[in-house]
C-alpha positions in Angstrom: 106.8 112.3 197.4 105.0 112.6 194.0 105.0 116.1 194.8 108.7 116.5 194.9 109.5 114.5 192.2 107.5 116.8 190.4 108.7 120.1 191.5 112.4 118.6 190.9 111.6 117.7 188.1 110.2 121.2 187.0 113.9 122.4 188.2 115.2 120.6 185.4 113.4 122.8 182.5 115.1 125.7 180.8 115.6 128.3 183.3 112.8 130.5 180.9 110.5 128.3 182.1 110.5 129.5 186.0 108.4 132.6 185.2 105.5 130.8 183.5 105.8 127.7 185.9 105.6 130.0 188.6 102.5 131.6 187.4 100.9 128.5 186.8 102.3 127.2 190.2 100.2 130.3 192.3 97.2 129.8 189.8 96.5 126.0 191.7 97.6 124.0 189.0 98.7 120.4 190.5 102.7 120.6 189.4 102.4 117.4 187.8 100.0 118.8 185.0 102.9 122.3 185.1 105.2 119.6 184.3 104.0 117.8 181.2 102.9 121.3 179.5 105.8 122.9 179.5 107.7 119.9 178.9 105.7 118.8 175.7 106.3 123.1 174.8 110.2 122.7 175.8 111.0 119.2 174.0 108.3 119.3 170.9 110.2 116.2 169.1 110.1 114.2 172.8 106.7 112.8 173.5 107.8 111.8 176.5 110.5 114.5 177.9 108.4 114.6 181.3 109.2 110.8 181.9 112.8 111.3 181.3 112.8 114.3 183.8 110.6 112.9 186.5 113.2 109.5 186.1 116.1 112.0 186.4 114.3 114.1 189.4 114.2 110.7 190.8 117.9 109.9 190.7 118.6 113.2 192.1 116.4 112.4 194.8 118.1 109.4 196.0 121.6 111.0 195.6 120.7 113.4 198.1 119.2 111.3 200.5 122.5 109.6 200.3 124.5 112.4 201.0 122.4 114.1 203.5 120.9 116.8 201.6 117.3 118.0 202.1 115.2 119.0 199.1 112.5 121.4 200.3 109.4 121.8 197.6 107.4 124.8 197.0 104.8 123.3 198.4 106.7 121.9 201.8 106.0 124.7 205.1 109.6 124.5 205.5 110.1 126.3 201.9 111.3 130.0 203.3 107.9 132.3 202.4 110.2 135.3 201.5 111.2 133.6 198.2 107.7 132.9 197.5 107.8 136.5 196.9 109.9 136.6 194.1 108.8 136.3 190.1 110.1 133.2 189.8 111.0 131.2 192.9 113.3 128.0 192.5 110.4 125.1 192.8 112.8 123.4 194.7 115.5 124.0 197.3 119.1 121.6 198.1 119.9 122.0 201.5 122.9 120.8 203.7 122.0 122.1 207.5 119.4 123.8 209.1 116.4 124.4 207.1 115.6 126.7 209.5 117.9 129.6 208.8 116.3 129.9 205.8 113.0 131.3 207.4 115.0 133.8 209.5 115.5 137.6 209.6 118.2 137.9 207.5 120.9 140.2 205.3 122.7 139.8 202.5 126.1 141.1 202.4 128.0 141.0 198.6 130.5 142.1 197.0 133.9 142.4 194.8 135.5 138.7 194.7 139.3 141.0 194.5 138.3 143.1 197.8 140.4 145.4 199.1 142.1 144.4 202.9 139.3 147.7 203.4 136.2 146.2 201.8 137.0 142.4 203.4 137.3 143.8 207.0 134.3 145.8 206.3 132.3 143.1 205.7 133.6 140.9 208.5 132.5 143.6 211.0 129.3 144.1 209.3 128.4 140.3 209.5 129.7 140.3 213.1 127.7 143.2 214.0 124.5 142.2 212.1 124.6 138.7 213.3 125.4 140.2 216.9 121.5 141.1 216.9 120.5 138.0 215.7 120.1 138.8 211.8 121.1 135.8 209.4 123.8 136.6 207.4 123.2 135.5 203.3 126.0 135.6 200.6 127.4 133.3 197.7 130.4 131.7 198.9 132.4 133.6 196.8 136.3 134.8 197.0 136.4 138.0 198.4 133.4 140.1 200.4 131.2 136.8 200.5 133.6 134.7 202.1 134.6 137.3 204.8 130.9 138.3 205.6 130.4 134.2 206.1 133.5 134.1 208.1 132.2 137.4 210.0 128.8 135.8 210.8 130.4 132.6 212.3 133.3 134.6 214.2 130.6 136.5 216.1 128.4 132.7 216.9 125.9 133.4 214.1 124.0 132.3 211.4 125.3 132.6 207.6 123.3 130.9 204.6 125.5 130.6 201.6 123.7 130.7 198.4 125.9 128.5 195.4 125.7 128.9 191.9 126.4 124.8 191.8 125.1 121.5 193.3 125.4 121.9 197.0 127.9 118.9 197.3 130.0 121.0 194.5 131.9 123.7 196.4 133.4 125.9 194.2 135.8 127.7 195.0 137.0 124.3 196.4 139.4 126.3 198.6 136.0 127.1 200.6 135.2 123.5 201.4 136.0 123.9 205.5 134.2 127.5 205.3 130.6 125.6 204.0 131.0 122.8 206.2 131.1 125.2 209.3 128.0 127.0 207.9 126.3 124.1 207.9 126.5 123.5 211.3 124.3 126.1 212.2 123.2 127.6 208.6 122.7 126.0 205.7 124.9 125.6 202.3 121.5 125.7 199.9 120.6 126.1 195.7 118.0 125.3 193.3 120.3 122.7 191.0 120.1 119.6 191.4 122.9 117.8 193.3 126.3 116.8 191.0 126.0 120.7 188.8 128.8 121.8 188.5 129.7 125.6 188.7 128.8 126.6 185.1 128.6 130.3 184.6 125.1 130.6 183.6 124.3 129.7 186.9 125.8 132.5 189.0 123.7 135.8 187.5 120.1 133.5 188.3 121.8 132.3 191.9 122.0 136.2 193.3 117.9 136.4 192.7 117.9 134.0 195.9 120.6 135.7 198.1 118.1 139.0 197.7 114.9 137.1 198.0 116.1 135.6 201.3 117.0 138.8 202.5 115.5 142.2 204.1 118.0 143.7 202.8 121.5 143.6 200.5 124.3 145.4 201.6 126.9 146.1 198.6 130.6 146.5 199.1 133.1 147.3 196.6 131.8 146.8 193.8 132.5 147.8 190.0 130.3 148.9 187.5 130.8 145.6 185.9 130.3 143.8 189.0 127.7 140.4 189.8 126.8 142.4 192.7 125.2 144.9 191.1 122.7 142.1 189.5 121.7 141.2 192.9 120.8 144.8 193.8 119.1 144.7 190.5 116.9 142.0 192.0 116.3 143.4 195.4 115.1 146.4 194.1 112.8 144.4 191.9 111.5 141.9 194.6 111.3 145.2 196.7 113.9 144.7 199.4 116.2 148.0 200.9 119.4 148.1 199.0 122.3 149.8 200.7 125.7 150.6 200.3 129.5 150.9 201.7 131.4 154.3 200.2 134.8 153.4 199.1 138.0 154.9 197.6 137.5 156.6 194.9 140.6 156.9 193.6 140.1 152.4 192.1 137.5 151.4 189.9 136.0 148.3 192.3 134.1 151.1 194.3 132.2 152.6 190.9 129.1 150.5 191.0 128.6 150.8 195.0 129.0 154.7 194.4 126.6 154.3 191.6 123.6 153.0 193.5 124.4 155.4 196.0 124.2 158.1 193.4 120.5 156.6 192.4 119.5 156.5 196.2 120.8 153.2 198.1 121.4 154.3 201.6 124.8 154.8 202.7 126.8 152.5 205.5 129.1 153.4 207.7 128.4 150.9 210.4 125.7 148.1 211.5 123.4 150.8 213.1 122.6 152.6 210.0 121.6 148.9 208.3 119.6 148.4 211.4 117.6 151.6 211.1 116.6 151.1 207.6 115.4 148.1 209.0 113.2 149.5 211.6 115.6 147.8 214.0 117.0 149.7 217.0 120.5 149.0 217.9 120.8 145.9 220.1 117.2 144.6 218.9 116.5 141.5 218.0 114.7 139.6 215.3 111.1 138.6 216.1 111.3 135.5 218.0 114.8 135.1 218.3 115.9 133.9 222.1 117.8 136.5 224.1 120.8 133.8 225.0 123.4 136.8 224.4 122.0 139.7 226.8 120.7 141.5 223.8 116.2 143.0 223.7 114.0 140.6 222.8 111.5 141.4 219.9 110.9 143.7 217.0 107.6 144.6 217.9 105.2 144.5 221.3 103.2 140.9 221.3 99.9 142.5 221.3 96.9 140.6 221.8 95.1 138.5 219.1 92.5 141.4 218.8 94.8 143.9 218.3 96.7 142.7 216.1 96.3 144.4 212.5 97.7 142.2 210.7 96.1 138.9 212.2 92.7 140.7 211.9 93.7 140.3 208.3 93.6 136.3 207.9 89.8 134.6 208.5 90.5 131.6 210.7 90.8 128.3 209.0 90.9 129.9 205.2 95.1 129.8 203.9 96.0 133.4 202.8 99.3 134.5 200.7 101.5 136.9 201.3 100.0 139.6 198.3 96.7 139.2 199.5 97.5 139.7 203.4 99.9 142.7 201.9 97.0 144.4 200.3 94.7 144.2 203.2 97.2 145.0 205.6 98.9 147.5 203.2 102.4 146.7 204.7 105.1 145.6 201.7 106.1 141.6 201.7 109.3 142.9 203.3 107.7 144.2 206.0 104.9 141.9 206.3 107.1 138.8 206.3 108.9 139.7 210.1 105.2 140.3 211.4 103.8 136.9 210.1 107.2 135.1 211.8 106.6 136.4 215.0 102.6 135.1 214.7 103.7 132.2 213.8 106.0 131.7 216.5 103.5 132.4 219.1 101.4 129.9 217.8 98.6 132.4 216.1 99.4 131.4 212.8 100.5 128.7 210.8 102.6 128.2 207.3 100.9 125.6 205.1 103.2 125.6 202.0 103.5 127.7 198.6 104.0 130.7 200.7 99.9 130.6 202.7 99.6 131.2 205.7 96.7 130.1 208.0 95.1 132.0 211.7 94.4 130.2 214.3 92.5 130.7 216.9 92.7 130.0 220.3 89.9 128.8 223.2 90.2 131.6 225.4 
């Protein structure tokens, strides 16, 4: 619990804070001590600015536990290890549903919030498809391309995670109140602010670093050169995911900064299979893990044996590991690692243990 209070209260800082936190954060340092240096740097003139955040961190806390929203630390296993990856992860996490989508294969699907009837059933068949083979669909909630690839997922029985720029008991737009509450039931509505923000519009550029951090992959549809979409393709190429995507009309300006990162090498797509391949997915293949309940291939990869396994041979049993070390040995990207290290853990060969670790163990033959 200290823990928590501590991370939340961390969340409250100036969002230039995150990197430095962050650094400090994978150094070891105990958040506590994070909290009242960068505090007595943020608030010079306040001796006691950690006090008033951990008593504020504290009230969020019980607001959520009132209204039946989960706070995941950085620390907590349940924290998804993919944002670990990221400069600056959100030290903490508000979640309304399963906390488990989170830690799924998944995609994110953006786009213009004034799509065209072409660009929304685009990314309704996208979704569909995608969440067909088992892939978690991510977005923002938004008017438009997010709202149809949520609507998309859940159409098609999936998972969707909707990332907000807000409080996650302030859906904005408010129109989309019935959409989040049926992600919820088998997704999750999630952000990094504290329970009661409202939709300010600072918040929305910083949100899209999480809808790419949680994803393989983004997938861009209609968007213009001015567009927030192209700020989350900004931070997928920066956290090192596959950006990709959809050609549009040419003849409109919303299709100007999709074209443009196809110009500077995004892959192109015309369906779910070409998402797939870049992926390393065949068509019909599903996640690592994933149960094959709808008739569709079990698996990403074979289940070898512990011994020939180059990426378990990698971790020393009983010593925690993060992801950039286990990436340098193994020489496979956190993107690709991350899928790898699901399906180990899954079959019970390896084990999360919080701020993005993971741990081997072995079994008694």
């Amino acid at each position: 619990m200290t823990d928590l209070l501590d991370f939340v209260a961390l969340s409250l800082l100036p969002p230039w804070y995150g990197l430095p936190a962050a650094e400090r954060l994978r150094g070891g340092d105990p958040p506590g001590a994070v909290l009242e240096d960068l505090a007595d740097h943020a608030a010079r003139d306040e001796p006691d600015k950690a006090s008033t955040l951990r008593s504020e961190a504290a009230a969020a806390i019980e607001r959520a536990a009132a209204a039946a929203m989960t706070p995941i630390a950085w620390s907590d296993p349940a924290y998804p290890a993919a944002l670990t990856t990221i400069a600056d992860p959100p030290p903490v996490l508000w979640i309304r549903g399963r906390v488990g989508a989170l830690s799924a294969p998944s995609v994110a699907i953006v786009g213009s919030r004034a799509a065209s009837p072409y660009g929304l059933s685009v990314a309704t068949r996208l979704a569909g498809d995608l969440a067909a083979c088992g892939l978690v669909i991510v977005s923002g909630l938004a008017r438009g391309v997010d709202s149809a690839a949520h609507r998309g997922a859940l159409a098609d029985a999936g998972v969707t995670v909707a990332v907000l720029g807000s409080g996650v008991d302030v859906i904005y737009p408010p129109e989309h109140a019935p959409l989040a509450r049926d992600i919820e039931k088998d997704g999750a509505v999630v952000s990094e602010l504290v329970p009661g923000t409202p939709p300010l519009p600072m918040f929305f550029p910083r949100r899209n670093r999480i809808i790419s951090g949680l994803s393989r992959a983004v997938v861009v549809i209609e968007a213009s050169d001015k567009s927030g979409s192209l700020i989350t393709a900004r931070c997928a190429l920066e956290q090192g995911r596959d950006v990709l995507a959809v050609p549009g009309n040419v003849l409109t300006g919303r299709n100007r900064g999709a074209h443009g990162l196809l110009r500077d090498g995004a892959k192109i797509v015309e369906s779910a299979d070409d998402i797939l391949e870049e992926l390393g997915m065949g068509p019909g293949i599903r996640p690592p893990g994933d149960d094959d309940s709808r008739g569709l291939t079990p698996g990403l990869t074979a289940r070898l044996p512990p011994n020939l396994d180059h990426v378990l041979d990698c971790l020393t049993p009983g010593e925690p590991c993060d992801l950039d070390a286990i990436s340098e040995r193994s020489g496979l990207s956190s993107p690709r690692l991350l899928p790898r290290l699901f399906e180990l853990e899954l079959q019970g060969l390896v084990q999360r243990v919080g701020g993005g670790r993971f741990l081997r163990i072995d079994r008694p033959c």
